[in-house]
FIROKE-648531 format. One record per residue (C-alpha): x, y, z; residue number from 0; residue in three letters. Coordinates in pm, 1 decimal. Layout:
REM residues N
        u        v        w num residu
        X        Y        Z NUM    ala
...
REM end
This chain:
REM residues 342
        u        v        w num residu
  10275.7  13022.0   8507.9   0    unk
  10127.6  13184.4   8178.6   1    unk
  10345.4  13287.3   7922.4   2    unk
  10151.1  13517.5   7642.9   3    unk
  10429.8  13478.8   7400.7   4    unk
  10395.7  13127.2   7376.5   5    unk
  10269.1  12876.7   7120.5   6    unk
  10160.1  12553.8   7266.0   7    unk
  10170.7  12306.8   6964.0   8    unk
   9868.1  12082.3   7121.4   9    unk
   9758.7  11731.9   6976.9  10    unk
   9424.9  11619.8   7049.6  11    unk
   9359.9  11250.0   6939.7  12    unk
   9098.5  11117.6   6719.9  13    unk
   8940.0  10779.4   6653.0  14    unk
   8604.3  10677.0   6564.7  15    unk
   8515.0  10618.1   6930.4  16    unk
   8579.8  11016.2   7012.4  17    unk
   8349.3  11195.6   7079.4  18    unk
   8338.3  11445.2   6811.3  19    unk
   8118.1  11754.7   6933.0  20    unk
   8369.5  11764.6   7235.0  21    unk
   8685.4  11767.5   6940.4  22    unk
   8539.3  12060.9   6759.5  23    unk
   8425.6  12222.4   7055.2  24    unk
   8802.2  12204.8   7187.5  25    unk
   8967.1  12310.2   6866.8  26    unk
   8702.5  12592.1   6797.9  27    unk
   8799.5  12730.9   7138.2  28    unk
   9132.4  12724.9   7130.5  29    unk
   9176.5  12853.8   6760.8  30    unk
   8955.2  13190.2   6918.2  31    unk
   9203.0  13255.3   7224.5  32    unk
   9351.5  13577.5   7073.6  33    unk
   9133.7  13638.7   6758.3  34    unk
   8718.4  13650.9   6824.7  35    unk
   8753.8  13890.3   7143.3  36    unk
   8928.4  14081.4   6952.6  37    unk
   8714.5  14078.3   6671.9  38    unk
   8395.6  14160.8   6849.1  39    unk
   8588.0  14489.3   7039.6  40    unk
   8733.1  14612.3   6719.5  41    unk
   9112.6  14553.7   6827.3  42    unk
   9377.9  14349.8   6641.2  43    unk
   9417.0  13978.9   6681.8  44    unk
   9653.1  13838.3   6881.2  45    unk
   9925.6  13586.8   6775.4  46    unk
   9769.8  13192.5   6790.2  47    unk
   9837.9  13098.6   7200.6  48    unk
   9794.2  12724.7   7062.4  49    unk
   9850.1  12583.9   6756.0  50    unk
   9632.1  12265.8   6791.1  51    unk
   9577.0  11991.9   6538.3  52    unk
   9333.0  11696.5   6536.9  53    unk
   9580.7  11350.6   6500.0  54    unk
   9434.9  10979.7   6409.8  55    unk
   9736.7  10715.9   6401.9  56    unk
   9719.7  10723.7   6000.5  57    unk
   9571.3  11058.2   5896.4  58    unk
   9294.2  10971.0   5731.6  59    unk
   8894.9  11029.5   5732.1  60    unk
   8697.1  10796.0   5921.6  61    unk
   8330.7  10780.3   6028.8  62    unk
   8255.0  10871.4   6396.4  63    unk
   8015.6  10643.2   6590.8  64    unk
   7707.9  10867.4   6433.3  65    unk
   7832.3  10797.4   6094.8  66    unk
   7957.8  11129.2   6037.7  67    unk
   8328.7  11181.1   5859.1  68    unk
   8580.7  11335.4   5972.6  69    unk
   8894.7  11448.9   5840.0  70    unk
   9200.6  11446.5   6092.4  71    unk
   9488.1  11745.5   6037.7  72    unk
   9732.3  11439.2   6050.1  73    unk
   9898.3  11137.2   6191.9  74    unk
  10009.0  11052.1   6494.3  75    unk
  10397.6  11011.5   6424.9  76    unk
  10448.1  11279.4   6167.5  77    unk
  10326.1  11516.2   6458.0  78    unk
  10654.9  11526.2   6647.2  79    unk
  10683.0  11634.4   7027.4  80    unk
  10356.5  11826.3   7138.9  81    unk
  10365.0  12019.0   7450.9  82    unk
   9997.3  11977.8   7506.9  83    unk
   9795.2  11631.5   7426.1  84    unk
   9428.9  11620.0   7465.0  85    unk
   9183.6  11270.8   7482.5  86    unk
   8872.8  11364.8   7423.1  87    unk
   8562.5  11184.6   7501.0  88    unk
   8512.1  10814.6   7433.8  89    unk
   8188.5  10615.4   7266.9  90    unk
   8271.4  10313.3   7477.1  91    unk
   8110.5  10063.7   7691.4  92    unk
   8278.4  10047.7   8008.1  93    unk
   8297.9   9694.0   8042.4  94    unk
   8418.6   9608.6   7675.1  95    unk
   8779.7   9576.3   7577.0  96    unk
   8958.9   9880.3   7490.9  97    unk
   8961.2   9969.1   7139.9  98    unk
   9305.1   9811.4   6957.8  99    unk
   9402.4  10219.6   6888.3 100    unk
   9513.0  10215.3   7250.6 101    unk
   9784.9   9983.7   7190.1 102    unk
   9978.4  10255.8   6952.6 103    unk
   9786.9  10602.5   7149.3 104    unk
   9962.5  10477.8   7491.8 105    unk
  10329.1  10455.0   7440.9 106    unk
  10334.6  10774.0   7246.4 107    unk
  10171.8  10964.1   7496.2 108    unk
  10374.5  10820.6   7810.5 109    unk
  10666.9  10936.7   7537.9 110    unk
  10557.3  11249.6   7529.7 111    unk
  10515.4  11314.2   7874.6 112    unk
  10825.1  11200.3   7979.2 113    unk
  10953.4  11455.3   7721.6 114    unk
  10761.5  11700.5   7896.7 115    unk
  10414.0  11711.7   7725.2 116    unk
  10102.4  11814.8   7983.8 117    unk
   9825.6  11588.9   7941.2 118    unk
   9463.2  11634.3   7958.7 119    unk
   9184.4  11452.9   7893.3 120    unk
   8828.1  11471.1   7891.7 121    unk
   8523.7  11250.3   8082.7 122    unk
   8598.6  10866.5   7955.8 123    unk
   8893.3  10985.1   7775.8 124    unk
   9064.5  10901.5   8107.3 125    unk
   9014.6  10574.9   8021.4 126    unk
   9295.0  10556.9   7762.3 127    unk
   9512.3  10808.4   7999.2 128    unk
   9483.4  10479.8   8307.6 129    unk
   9585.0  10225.6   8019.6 130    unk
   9873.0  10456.8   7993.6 131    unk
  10020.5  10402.2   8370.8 132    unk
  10056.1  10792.7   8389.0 133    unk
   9799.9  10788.9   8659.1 134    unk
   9899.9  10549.6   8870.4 135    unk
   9889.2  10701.9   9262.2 136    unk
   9770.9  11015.7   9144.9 137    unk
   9404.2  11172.4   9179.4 138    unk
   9193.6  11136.7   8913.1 139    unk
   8826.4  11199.7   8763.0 140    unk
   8609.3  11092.0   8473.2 141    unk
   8258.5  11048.0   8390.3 142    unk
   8046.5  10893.8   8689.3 143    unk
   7913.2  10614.0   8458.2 144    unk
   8301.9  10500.6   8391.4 145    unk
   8481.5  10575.8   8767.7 146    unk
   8357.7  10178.8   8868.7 147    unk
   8550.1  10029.2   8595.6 148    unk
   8798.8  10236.5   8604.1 149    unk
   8799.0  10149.0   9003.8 150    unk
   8836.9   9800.7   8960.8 151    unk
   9075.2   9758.3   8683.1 152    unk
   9376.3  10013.5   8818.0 153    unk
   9304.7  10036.3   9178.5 154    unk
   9655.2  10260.9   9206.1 155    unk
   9445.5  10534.3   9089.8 156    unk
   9271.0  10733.2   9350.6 157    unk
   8961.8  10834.6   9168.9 158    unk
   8795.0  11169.2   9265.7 159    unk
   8421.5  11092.7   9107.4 160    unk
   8307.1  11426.5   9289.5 161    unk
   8561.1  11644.9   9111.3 162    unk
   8484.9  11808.7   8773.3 163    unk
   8845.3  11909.1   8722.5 164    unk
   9128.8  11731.8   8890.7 165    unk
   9521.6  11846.1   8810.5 166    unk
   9796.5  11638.6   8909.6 167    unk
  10138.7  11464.3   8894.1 168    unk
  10462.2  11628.3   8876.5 169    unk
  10382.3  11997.0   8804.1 170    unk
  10020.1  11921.9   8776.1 171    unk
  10088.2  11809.1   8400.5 172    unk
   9827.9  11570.9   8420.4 173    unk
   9463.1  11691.1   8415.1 174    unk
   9164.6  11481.1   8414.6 175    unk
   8820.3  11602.3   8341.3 176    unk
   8480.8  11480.0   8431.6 177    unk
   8148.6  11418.8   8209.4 178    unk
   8152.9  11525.9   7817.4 179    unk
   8060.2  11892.0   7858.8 180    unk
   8344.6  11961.1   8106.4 181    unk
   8532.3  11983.0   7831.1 182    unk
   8482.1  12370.3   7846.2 183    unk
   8605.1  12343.8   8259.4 184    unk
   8931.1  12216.0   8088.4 185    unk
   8932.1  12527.3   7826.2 186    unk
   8885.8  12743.3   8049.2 187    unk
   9161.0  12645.7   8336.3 188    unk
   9444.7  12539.7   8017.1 189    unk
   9384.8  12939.7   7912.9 190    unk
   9407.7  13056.9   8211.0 191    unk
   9683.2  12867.5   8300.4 192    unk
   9877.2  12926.0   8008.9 193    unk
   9789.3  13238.3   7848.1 194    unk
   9670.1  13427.6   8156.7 195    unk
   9310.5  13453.1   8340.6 196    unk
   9246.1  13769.3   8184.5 197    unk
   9210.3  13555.9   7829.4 198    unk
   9030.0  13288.2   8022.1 199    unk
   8763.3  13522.1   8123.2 200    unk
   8731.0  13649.7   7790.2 201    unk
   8690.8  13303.4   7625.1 202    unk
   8410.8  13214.4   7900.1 203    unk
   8199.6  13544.0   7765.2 204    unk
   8261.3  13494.2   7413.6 205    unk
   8153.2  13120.4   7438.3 206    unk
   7914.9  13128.1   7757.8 207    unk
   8122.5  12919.2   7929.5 208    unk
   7973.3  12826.4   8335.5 209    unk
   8229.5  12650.2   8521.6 210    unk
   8053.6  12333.0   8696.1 211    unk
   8144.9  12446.1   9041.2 212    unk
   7932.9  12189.4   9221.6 213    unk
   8076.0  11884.6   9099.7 214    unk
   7917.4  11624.1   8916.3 215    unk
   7773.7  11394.5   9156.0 216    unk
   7405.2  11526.1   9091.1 217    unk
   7458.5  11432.0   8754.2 218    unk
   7546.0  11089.2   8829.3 219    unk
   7288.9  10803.4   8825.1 220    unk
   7395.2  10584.6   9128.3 221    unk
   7269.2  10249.5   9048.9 222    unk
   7524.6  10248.5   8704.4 223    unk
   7524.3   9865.5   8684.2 224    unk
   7793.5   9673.7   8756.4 225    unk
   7824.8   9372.0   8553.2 226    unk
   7850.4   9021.2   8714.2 227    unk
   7756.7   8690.6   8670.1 228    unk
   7671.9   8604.4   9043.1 229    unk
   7286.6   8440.3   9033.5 230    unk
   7282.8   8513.2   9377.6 231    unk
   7398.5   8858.1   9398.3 232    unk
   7173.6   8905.4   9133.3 233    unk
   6885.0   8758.5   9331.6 234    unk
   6960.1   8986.3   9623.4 235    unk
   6960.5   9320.1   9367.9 236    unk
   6619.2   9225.5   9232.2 237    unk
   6474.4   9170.5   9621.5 238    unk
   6665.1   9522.1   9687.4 239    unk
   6468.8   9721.4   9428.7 240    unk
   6177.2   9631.1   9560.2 241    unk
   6247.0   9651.8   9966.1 242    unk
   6507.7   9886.3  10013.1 243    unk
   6255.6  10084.0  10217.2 244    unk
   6220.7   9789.5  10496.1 245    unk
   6379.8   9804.0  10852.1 246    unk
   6677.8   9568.4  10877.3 247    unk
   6691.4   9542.6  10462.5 248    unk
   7012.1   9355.3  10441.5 249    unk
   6931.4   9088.3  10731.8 250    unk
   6589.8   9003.5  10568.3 251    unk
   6815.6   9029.8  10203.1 252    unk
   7043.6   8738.8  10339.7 253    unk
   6753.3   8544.1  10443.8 254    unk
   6593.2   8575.8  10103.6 255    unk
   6885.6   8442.0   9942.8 256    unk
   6939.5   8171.2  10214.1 257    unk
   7236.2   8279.1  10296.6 258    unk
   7475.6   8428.3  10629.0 259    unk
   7471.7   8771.5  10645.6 260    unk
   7904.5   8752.8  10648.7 261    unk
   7883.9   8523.9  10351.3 262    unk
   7660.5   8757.1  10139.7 263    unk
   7851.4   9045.9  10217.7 264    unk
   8173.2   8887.9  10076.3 265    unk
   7994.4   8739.8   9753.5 266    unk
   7816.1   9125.4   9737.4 267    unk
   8138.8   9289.5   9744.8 268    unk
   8321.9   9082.5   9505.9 269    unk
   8016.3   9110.2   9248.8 270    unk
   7936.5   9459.8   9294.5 271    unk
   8168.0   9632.8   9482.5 272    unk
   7965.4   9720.5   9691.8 273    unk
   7839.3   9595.5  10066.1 274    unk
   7472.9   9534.2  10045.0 275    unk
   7440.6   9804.7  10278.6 276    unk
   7602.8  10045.9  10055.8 277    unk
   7389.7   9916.1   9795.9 278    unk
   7080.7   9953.1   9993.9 279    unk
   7183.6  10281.7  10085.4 280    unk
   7248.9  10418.5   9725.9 281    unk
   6888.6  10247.4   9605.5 282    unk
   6743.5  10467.5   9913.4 283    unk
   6868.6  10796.2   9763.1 284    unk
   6823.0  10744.1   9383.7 285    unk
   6429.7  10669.3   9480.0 286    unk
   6493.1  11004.1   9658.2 287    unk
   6624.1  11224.0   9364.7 288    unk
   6328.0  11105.5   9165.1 289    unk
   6115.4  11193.9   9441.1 290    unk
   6231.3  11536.5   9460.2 291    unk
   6287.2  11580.4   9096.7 292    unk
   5884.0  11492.2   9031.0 293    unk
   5711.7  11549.9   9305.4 294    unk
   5630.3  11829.5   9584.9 295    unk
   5677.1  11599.4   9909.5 296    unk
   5833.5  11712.7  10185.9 297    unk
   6158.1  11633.2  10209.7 298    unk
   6123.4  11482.7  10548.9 299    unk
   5842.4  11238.8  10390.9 300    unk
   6036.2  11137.6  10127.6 301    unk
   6304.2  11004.6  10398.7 302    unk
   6070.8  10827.2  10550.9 303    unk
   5949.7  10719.5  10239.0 304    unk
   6263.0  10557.4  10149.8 305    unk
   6333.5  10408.9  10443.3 306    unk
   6525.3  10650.6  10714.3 307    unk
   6382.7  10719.1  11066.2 308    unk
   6556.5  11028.3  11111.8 309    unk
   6570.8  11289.8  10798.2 310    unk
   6882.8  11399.4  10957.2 311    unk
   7039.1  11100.2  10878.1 312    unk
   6860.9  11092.3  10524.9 313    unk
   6984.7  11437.1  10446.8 314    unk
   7344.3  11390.0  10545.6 315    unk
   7367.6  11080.0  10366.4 316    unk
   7179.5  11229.7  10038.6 317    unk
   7500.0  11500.0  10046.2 318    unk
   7743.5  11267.5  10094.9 319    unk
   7629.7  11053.4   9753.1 320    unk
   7525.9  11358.9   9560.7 321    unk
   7736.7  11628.5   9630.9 322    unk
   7472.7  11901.5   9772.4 323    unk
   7187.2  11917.2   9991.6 324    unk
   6839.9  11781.4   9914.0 325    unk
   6677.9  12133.2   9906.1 326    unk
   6975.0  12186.6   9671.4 327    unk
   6896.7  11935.2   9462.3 328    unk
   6551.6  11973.6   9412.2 329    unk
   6582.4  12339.3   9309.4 330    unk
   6824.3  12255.2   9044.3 331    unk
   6644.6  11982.8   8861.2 332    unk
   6262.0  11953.0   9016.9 333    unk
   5983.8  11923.9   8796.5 334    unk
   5719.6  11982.3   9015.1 335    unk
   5486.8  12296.5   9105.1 336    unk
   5667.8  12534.7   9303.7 337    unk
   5662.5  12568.7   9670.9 338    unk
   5755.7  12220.8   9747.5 339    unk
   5832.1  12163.6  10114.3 340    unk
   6223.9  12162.8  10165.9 341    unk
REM end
C-alpha cells in the first residue's frame, strides 16, 4: 500500500556494463514524482517520494560501454540500508562470464533484502538478481535474448519470457522487468505502488509513458542462438534453415545426419534445448513474422508457405510463440501496402 508521506531512499547500481540511458531515464523519473506535474499546473511541489542515488562499488567515474563517463552519487557501502534497489540494464553477452562486480553487488543486495529492501531490476539486469539466489522458485522475466541462459544456468527459476512486468516473493518485493525500455513499466507500477496511482498517472502524461500491455514476445527474435559445440546438432540446424517447410522435417533431419530419430532428439535437446521439433517449429514462425512484416500474402499462404497444412494450426501455434494473433502482428509491425489479406 502507498504511503505519500514517505521517502524511499532507492539505490540503483552502476557499472560500466549498465546500461546508462535506462539509469538516467530511472533517476530523471523518479526525481519528477512530486515536482514537474506540479510545475506544469502552476501548484507547489511536493516533498521528494524517493530519494534515489546512482551507487558503483567505489564511487568513482567510469566510462560506460559507449565510452561515455559517468559520475556515480557514491559507493556501494557508504550507502547504508536502502529500501528500494534497482539493476538496471546490462551490456553483456549472455554466454560470457559474469562481470567480477557481481561478486561484491550480490551479497549486499541479498543483505539488503533480508533487511527488508524491495528489489527491482530491469531486462538483463535480472541476470545479476539470479546470481543473487533471491529468485530461486519464484517467477521471473528478462529480456527474450537472455531468458535461455538464464534457463539453463538456474533452472529453480520459473521464467515468465511473455511477461513485461513480473512481481514476486514474499510481499511481491521482488520485481523483474523485461527488455531495456520496460524500464518505464517498472516506473510506472513502483509510483503507483508506493506513492499512489493518482501520481502514477501523472508521471505517464508528463513523460508519455505506454505501458507494454501485450507482452514482449513480438519483440523477441526466436531463433536467439544457443551456443554449442555439437558438429552434429550443428549439421541438423544448417539442414533446418533450409527445409523447415518439408513434410516429416525432423525424420528426413535424422536421416541427414545419419542418425535415429530418439538419438538426435537427445543430442538436440542437450545442445539446444530444444527438440528438433520445437526447433522446426520456431524456424516455421520466424519465416512467418518476416512474411507478414514485408509482404501482403495472405495469411493462410504464408502457412502453407512455411510448412502447415491447416492455417488453424499455423495460427494457434504463431500465438502461442508470439504472444498475439497473426493479423495482430502484422498490423503492428508490417511494412507492406495496406490491405494485406489477414
Amino acid at each position: 500500500m502507498s504511503d505519500s508521506t514517505s521517502t524511499y531512499r532507492t539505490a540503483v547500481l552502476a557499472m560500466p556494463c549498465v546500461g546508462t540511458s535506462t539509469v538516467f531515464g530511472i533517476l530523471d523519473v523518479m526525481a519528477s514524482v512530486g515536482r514537474d506535474w506540479e510545475m506544469l499546473h502552476g501548484d507547489q511541489p511536493k516533498p521528494p517520494v524517493f530519494e534515489a542515488s546512482l551507487l558503483s562499488l567505489d564511487g568513482q567515474p567510469y566510462s560506460d560501454v559507449n565510452g561515455r563517463k559517468v559520475t556515480p552519487d557514491g559507493a556501494l557501502h557508504d550507502f547504508g540500508q536502502p529500501d528500494l534497489i534497482i539493476v538496471p540494464d546490462l551490456h553483456l553477452d549472455p554466454n560470457a562470464p559474469p562481470p567480477r562486480e557481481f561478486d561484491e553487488f550480490a551479497p549486499w543486495i541479498v543483505n539488503a533484502h533480508e533487511n527488508g529492501a524491495m528489489i527491482a531490476s530491469v531486462c538483463s539486469g535480472s541476470l545479476l538478481l539470479a546470481e543473487t539466489g533471491v529468485l530461486n522458485g519464484l517467477d521471473a522475466t528478462s529480456h527474450w535474448g537472455y531468458c535461455d541462459v538464464i534457463a539453463r544456468r538456474f533452472p529453480e527459476i520459473r521464467l515468465r519470457r511473455e511477461r513485461i512486468l513480473v512481481p514476486a516473493g514474499e510481499g511481491h518485493r521482488i520485481i523483474t522487468a523485461g527488455g531495456a525500455s520496460a524500464w518505464g513499466d517498472l516506473m510506472l507500477y513502483l509510483i503507483g505502488r508506493l506513492a499512489g496511482e493518482k501520481e502514477a498517472r501523472k508521471m505517464a502524461k508528463v513523460y508519455l509513458l505506454q505501458p507494454h500491455t501485450e507482452g514482449q514476445l513480438h519483440y523477441a527474435s526466436l531463433v536467439a542462438g544457443r551456443q554449442h559445440n555439437d558438429a552434429i546438432v550443428a549439421e541438423a540446424q544448417a539442414w533446418a534453415v533450409d527445409n523447415y517447410a518439408s513434410s516429416a522435417p525432423v525424420a528426413a533431419m535424422a536421416k541427414h545426419c545419419r542418425l535415429t530419430e530418439r538419438s538426435l532428439l537427445r543430442r538436440f535437446k542437450k545442445a539446444t534445448g530444444q527438440t528438433p521439433a520445437e526447433y522446426i517449429q520456431t524456424l516455421r514462425i520466424e519465416e512467418a513474422k518476416q512474411m507478414l512484416e514485408t509482404s501482403a500474402t495472405p495469411i493462410d499462404e504464408i502457412a502453407e508457405d512455411v510448412g502447415y497444412i491447416e492455417t488453424s494450426s499455423f495460427r494457434h501455434a504463431f500465438r502461442k510463440r508470439v504472444g498475439m494473433s497473426a493479423s495482430s502482428y502484422r498490423k503492428k509491425w508490417s511494412t507492406s501496402a495496406p490491405g494485406a489479406a489477414t
